[in-house]
C-alpha positions as CSV (number, residue, x, y, z in Angstrom):
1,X,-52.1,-32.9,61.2
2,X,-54.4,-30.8,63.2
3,X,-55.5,-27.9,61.3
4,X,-57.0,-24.3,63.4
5,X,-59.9,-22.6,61.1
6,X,-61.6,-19.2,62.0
7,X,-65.2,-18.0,61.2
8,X,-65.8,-14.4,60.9
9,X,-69.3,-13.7,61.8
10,X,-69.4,-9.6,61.1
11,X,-71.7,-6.8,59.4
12,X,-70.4,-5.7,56.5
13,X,-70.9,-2.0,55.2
14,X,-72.7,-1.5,52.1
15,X,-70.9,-0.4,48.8
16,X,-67.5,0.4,50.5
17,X,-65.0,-1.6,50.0
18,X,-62.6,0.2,51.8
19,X,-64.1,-0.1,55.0
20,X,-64.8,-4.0,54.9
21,X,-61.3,-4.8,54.0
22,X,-60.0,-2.7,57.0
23,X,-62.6,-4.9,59.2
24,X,-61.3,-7.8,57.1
25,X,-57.5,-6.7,58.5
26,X,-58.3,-5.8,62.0
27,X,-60.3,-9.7,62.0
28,X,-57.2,-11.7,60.2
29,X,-54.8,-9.6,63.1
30,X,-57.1,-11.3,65.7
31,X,-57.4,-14.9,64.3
32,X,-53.9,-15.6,63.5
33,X,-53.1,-14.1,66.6
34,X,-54.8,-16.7,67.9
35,X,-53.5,-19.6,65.6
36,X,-55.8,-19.8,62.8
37,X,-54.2,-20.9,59.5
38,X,-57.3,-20.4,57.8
39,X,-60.3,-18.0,58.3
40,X,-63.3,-18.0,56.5
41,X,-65.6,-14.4,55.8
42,X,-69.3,-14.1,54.7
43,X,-70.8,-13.7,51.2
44,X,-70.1,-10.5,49.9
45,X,-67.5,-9.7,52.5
46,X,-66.3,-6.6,49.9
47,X,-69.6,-5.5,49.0
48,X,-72.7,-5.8,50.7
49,X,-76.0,-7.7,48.9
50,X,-78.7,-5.9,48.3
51,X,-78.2,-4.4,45.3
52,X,-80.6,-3.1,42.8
53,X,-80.0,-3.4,39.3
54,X,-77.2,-4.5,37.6
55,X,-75.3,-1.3,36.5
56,X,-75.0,-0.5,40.6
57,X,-73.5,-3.9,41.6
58,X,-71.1,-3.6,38.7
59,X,-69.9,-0.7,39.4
60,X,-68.5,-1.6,43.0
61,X,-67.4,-5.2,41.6
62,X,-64.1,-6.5,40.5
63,X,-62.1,-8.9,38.2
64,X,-59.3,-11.4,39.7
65,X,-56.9,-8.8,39.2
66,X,-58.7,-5.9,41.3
67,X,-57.5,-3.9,44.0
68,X,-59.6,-6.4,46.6
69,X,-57.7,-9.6,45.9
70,X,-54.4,-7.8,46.3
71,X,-55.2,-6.1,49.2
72,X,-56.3,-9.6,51.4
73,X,-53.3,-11.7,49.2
74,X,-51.1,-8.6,50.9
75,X,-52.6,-9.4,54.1
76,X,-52.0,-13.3,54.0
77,X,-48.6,-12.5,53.2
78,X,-48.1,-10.2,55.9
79,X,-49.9,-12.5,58.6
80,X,-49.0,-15.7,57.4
81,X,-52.5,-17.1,56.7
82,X,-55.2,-18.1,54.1
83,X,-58.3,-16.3,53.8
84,X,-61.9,-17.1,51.8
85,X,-63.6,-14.4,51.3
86,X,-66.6,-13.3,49.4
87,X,-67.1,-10.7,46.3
88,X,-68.8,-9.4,43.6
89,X,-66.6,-10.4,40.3
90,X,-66.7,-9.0,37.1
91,X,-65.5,-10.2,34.0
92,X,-64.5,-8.5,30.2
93,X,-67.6,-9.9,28.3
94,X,-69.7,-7.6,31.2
95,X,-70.5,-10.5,32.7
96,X,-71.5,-10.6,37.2
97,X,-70.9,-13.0,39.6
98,X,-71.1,-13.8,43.3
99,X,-67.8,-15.3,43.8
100,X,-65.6,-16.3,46.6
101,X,-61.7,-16.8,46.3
102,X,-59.7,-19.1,48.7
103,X,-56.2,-16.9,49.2
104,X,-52.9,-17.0,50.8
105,X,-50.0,-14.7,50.6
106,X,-48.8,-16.4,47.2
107,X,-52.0,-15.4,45.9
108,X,-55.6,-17.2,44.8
109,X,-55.4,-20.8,45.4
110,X,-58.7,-20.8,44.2
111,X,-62.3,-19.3,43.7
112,X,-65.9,-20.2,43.3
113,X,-68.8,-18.5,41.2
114,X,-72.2,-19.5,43.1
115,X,-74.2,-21.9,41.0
116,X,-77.3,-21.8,42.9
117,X,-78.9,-18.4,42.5
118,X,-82.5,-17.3,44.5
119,X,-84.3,-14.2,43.2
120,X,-82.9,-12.3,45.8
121,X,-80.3,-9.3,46.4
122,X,-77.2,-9.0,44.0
123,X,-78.0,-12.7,42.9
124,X,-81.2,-11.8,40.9
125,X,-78.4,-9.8,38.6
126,X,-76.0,-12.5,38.0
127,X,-74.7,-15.1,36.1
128,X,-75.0,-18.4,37.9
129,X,-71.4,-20.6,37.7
130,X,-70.7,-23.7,36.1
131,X,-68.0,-25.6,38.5
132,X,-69.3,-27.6,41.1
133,X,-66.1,-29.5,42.2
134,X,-64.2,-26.1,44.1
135,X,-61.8,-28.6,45.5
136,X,-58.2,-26.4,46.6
137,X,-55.1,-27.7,48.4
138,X,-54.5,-25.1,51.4
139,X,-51.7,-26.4,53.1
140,X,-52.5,-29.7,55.0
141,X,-56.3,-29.1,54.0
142,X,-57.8,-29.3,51.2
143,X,-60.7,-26.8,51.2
144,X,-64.1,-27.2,48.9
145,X,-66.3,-24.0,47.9
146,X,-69.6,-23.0,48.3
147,X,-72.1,-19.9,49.0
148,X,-75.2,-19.3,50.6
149,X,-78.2,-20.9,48.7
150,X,-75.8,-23.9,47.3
151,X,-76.3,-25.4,50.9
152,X,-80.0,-26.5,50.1
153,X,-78.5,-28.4,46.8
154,X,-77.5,-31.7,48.6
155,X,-75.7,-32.3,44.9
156,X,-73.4,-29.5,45.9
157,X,-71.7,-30.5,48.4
158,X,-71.6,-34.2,47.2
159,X,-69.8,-32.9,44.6
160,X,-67.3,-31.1,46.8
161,X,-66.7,-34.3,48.9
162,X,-66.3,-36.6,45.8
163,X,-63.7,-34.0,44.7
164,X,-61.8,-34.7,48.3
165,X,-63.2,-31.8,50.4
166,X,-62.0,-32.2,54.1
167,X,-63.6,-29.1,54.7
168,X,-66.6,-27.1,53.0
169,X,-66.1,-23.6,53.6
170,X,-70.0,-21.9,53.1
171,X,-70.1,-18.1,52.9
172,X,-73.4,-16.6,53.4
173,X,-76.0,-13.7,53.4
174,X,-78.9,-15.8,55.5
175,X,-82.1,-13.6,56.0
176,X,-85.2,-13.7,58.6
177,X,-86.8,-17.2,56.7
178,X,-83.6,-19.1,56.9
179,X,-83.4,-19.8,60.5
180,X,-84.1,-23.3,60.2
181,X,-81.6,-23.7,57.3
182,X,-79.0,-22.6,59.4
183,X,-79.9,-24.6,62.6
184,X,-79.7,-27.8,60.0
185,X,-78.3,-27.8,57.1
186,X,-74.7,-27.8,57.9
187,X,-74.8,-30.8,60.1
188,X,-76.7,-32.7,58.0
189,X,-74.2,-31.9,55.1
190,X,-71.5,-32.9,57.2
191,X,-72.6,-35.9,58.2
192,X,-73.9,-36.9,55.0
193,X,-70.3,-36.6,53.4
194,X,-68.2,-37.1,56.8
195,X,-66.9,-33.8,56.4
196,X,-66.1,-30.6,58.4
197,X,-68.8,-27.8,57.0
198,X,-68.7,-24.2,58.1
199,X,-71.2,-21.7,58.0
200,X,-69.8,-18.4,57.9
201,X,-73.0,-15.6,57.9
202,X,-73.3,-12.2,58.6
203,X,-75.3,-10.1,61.0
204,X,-76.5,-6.7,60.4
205,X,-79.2,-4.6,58.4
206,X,-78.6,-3.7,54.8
207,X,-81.0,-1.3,53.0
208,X,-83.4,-2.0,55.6
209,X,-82.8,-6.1,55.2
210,X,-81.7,-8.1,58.1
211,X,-79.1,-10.6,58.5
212,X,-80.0,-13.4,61.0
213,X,-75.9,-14.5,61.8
214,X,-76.6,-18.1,63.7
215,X,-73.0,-19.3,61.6
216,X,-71.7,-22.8,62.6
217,X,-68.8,-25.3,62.5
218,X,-69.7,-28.8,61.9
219,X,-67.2,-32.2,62.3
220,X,-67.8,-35.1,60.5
221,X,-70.2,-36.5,62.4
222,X,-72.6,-33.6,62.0
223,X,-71.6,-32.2,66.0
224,X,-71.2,-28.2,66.6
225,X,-68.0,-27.7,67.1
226,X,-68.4,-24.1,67.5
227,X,-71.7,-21.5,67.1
228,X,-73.1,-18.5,66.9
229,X,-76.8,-18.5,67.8
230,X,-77.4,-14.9,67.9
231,X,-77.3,-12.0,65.1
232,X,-74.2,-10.2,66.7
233,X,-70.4,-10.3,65.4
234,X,-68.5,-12.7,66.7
235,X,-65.2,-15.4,65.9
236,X,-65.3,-18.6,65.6
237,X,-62.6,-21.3,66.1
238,X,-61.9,-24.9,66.0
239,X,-59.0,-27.0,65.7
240,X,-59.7,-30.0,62.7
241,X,-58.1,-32.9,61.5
242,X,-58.1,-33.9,58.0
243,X,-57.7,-37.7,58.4
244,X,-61.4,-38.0,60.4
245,X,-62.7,-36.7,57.5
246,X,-60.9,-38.9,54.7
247,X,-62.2,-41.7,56.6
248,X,-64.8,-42.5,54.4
249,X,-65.3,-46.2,55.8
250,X,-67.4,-45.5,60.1
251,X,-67.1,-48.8,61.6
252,X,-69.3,-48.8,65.0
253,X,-69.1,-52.4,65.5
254,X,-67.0,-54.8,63.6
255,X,-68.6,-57.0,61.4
256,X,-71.8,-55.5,62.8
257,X,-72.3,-52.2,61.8
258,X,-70.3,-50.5,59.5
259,X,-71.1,-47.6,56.8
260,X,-69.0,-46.0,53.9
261,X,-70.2,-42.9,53.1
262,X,-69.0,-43.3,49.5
263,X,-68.8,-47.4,48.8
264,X,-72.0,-47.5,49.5
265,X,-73.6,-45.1,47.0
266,X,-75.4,-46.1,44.1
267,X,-75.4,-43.5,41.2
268,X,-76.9,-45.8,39.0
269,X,-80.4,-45.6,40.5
270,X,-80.1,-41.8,40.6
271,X,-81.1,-40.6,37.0
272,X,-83.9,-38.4,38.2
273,X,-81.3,-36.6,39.6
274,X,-79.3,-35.2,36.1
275,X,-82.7,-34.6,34.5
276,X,-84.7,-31.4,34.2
277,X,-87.5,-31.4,36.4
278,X,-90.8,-30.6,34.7
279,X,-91.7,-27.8,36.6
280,X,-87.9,-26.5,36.1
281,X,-89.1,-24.6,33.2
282,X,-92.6,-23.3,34.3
């Protein structure tokens, strides 16, 4: 069954989460409106990202239980949707991480600590995450996680696919530098796992940092559905179907040319690929 998504392409303001979850509101009002069942927000939706040390990004960041997650679950239940969203979590051992959490109005189906961490922003202060299979039943679709830098790890969203991801829902903070990333990466991540892949970035300056925007939504075959080639705030939509993308097996000609996507992996030739690399740890 067809499935609308929504891609919320917005500048975020720094350090007050009370503002960004009343932008968060206003943009939920407008894509449900329009039929989405699912909308996806950037990388620190709640926070902002360039933090400084440690002690200031924990002070504005939450645990499950915070006042952020029941403020967008309150949301979904009011609008009738599902929201991913991305924040800065906390845990009791004092521990950070640059989470995202996939909700509806019955509360988290899900969340995501970013594994892949560049010495950059908020991420040079935390703790990188340990799950790479962010697989989550929402409704009809089932949604994989993953944020920002994980998109250059082709591993990552292997992972996700194995795991049965129809869609990979990718919140980011892309700077000046990732252009090309952006223009790229989510088609060729798509197409690699005959999936739907979203890129969901923000716009804006931040401390004086820009964010370049350029967010996407890719089908199976690696085609734009929808884009946003610019740095300003925008919404983006498409209507998916599940089933193209559990299709594993592309036939373009029978008994000619046909490729599975999964069958025809071969793990057993990959060893480099679960071994340190020596310059890992130089």
């Amino acid at each position: 069954m067809p499935v609308k998504i929504a891609g919320v392409q917005m500048d975020i303001a720094f350090a007050d989460a009370h503002a960004n979850l009343e932008k968060i509101h206003s943009r939920l009002k407008q894509t449900t409106s329009a039929g989405a069942q699912l909308t996806v927000f950037p990388e620190c939706t709640t926070t902002g990202y360039c933090f400084e040390s440690f002690e200031e990004a924990f002070e504005y960041s939450q645990d499950m239980d915070g006042d952020s997650i029941a403020q967008v679950r309150q949301m979904c239940a009011d609008l009738k949707t599902r929201v991913v969203f991305g924040f800065l979590e906390r845990t009791s051992d004092k521990r950070l991480y640059n989470s995202v959490a996939l909700v509806s109005g019955e509360g988290v189906i899900g969340h995501y600590r970013k594994i892949h961490l560049p010495f950059l922003g908020v991420d040079r202060f935390t703790t990188s995450g340990s799950c790479a299979d962010a697989v989550f039943a929402a409704g009809e679709l089932n949604v994989g996680l993953n944020i920002c830098y994980d998109s250059s790890f082709p591993e990552a969203a292997r992972s996700l696919a194995l795991a049965g991801a129809d869609l990979i829902a990718l919140p980011t903070n892309w700077p000046p530098g990732s252009g090309r990333v952006a223009d790229f990466i989510p088609n060729a991540r798509a197409l690699e796992n005959n999936v739907y892949y979203m890129s969901i970035n923000r716009v804006g300056v931040e401390r004086g940092f820009e964010f370049i925007g350029k967010s996407k939504i890719c089908d199976p075959k690696g085609g734009a559905l929808a884009s946003a080639d610019h740095s300003d705030e925008e919404i983006l939509y498409a209507t998916i179907d599940p089933a193209a993308a559990r299709q594993k097996h592309l036939v373009a000609v029978p008994g000619q040319h046909e490729v599975h996507r999964f069958k025809d992996r071969r793990p057993a030739t990959y060893r480099l690929l679960t071994q340190d690399h020596p310059e890992a740890n130089g």
